[in-house]
N, CA, C and O of each residue as an XYZ file, in Angstrom:
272
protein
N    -268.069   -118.652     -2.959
C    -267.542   -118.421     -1.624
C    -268.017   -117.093     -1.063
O    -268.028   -116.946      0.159
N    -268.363   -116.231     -1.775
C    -268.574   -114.815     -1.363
C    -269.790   -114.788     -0.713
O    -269.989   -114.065      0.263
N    -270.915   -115.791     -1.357
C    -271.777   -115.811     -0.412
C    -272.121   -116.448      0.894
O    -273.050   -116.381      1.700
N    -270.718   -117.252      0.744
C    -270.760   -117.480      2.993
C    -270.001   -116.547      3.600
O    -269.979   -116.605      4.829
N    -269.247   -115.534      2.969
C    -268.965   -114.717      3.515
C    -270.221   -113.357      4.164
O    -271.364   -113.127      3.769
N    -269.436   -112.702      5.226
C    -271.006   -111.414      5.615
C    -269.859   -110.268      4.886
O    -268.641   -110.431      4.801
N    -270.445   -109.401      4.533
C    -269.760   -108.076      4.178
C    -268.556   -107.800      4.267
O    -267.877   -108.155      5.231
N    -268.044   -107.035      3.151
C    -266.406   -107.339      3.308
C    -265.742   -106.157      3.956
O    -264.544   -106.021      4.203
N    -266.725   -105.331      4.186
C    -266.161   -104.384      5.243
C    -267.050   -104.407      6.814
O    -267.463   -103.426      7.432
N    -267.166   -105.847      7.183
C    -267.055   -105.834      8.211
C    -266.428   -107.137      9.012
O    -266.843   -108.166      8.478
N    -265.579   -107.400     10.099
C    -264.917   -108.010     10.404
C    -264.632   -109.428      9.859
O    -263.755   -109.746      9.056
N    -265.835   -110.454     10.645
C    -265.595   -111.642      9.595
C    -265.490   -111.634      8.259
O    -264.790   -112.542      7.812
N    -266.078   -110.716      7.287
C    -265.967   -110.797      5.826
C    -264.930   -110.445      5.543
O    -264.258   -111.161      4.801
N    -264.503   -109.432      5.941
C    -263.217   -109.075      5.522
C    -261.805   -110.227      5.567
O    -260.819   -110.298      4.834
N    -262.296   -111.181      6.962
C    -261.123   -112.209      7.236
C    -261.318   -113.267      6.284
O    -260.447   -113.878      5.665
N    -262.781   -113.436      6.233
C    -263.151   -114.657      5.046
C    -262.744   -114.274      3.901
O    -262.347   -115.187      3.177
N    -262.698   -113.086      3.421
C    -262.909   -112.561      1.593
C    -260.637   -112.368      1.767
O    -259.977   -111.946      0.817
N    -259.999   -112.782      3.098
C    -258.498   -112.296      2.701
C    -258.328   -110.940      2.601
O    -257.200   -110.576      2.268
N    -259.037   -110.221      2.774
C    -258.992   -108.992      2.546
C    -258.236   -108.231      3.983
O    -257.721   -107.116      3.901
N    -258.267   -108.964      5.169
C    -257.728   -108.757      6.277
C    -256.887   -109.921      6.914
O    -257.348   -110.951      7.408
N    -255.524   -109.552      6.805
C    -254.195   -110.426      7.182
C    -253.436   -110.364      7.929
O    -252.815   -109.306      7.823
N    -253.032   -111.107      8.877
C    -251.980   -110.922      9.833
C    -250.678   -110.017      9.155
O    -250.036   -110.453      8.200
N    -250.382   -108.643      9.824
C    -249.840   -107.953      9.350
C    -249.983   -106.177      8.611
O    -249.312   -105.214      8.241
N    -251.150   -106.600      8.737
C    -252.041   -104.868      8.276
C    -251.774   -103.362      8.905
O    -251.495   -103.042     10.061
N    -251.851   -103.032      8.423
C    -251.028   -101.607      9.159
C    -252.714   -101.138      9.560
O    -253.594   -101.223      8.703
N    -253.036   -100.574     11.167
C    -253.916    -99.148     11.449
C    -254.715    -98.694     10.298
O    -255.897    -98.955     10.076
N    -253.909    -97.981      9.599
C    -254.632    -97.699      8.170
C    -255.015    -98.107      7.407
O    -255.778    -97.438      6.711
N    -254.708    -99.496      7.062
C    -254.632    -99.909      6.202
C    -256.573   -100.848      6.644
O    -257.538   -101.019      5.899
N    -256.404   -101.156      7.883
C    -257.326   -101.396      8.852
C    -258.303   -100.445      8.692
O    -259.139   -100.611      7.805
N    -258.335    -99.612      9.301
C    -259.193    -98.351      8.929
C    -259.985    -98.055      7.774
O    -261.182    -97.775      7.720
N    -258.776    -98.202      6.467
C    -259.776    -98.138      5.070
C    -260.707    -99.146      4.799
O    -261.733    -98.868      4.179
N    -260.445   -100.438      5.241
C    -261.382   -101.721      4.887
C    -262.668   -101.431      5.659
O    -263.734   -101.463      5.044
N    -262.645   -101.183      6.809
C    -263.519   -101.554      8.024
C    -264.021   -100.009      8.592
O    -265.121    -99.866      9.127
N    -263.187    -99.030      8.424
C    -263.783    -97.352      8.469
C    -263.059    -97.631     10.360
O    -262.395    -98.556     10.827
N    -263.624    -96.286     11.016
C    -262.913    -96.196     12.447
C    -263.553    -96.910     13.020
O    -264.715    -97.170     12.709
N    -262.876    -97.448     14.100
C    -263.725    -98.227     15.391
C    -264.278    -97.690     16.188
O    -263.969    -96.573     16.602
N    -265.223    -98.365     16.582
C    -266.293    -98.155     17.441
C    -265.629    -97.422     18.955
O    -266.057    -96.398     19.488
N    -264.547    -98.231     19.403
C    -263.686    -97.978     20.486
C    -262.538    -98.714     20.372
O    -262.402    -99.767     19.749
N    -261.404    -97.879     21.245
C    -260.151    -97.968     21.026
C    -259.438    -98.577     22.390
O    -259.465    -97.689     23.243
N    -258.872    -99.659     22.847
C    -258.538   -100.020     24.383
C    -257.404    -99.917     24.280
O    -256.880    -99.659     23.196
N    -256.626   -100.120     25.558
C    -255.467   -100.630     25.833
C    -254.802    -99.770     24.460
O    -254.678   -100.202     23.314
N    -254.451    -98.494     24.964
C    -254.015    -97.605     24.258
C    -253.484    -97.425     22.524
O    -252.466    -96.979     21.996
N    -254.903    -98.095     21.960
C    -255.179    -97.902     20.542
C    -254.557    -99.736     20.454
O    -254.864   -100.116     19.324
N    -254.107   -100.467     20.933
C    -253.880   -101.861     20.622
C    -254.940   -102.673     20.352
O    -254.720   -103.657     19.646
N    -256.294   -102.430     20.852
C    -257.266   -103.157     20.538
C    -258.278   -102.298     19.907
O    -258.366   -101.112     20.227
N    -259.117   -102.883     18.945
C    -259.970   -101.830     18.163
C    -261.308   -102.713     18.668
O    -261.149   -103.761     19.293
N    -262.645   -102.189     18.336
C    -263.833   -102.582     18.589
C    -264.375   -102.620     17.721
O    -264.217   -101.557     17.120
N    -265.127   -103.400     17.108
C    -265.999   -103.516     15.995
C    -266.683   -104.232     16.290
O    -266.301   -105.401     16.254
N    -268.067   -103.936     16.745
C    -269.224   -104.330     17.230
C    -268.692   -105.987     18.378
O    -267.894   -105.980     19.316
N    -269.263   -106.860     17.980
C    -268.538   -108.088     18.936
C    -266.967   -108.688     18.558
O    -266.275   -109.547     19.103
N    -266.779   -107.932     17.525
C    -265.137   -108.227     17.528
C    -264.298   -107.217     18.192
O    -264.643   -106.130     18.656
N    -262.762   -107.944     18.142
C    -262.031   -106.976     18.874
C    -260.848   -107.207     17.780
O    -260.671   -108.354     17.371
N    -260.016   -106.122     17.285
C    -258.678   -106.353     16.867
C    -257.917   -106.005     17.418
O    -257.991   -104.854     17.847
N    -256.715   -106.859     17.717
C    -255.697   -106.777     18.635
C    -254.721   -106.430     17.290
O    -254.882   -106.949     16.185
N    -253.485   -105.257     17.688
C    -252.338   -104.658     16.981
C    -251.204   -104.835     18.243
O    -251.291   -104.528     19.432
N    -249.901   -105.578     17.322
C    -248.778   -105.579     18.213
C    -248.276   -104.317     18.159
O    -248.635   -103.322     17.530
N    -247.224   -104.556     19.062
C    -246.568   -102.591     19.002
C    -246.293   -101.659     18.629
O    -246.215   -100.527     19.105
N    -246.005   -102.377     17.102
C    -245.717   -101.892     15.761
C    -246.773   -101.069     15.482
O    -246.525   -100.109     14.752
N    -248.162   -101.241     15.981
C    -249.334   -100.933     15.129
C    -249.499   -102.050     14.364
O    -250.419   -101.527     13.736
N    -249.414   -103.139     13.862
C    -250.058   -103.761     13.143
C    -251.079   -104.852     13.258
O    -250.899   -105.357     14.366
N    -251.842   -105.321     12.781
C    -253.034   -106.503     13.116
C    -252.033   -107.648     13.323
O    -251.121   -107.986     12.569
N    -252.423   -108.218     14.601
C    -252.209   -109.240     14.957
C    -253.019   -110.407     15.146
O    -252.525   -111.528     15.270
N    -254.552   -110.120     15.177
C    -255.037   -111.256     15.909
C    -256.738   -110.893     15.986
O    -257.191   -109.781     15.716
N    -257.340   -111.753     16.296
C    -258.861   -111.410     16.174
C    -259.334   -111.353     17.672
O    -258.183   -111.485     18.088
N    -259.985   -111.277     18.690
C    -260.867   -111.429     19.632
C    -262.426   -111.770     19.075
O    -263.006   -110.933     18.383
N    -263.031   -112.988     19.404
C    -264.622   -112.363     18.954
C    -265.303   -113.094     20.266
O    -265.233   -114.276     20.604
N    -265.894   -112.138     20.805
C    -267.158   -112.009     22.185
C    -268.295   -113.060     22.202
O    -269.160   -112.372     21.661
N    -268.749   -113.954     22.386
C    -270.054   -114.396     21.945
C    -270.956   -114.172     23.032
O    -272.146   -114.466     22.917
């Protein structure tokens, strides 16, 4: 399985390898994937190249965006 995954520190791999779960704290975000590229909608959405991570209010991962 690891090899249909892409890199596990970067977005899809990380979601494929489980390594990134509904529920992740900022930091916890941060250590897998390092800082984002850019930060929107006042740190709720993160940027990672054509992805986007959306965090509910809490700060935590909620949800994926991906751009095509």
């Amino acid at each position: 399985a690891d090899r249909l995954c892409d890199a596990a520190n970067t977005v899809p791999g990380a979601i494929c390898r489980g390594l990134l779960q509904a529920g992740a704290t900022r930091d916890a975000v941060q250590q897998l994937l390092g800082p984002p590229q850019e930060q929107r909608r006042e740190g709720r959405e993160w940027q990672y190249g054509h992805d986007t991570l959306v965090f509910d209010e809490s700060g935590r991962f909620e949800s994926t965006i991906v751009v095509k």
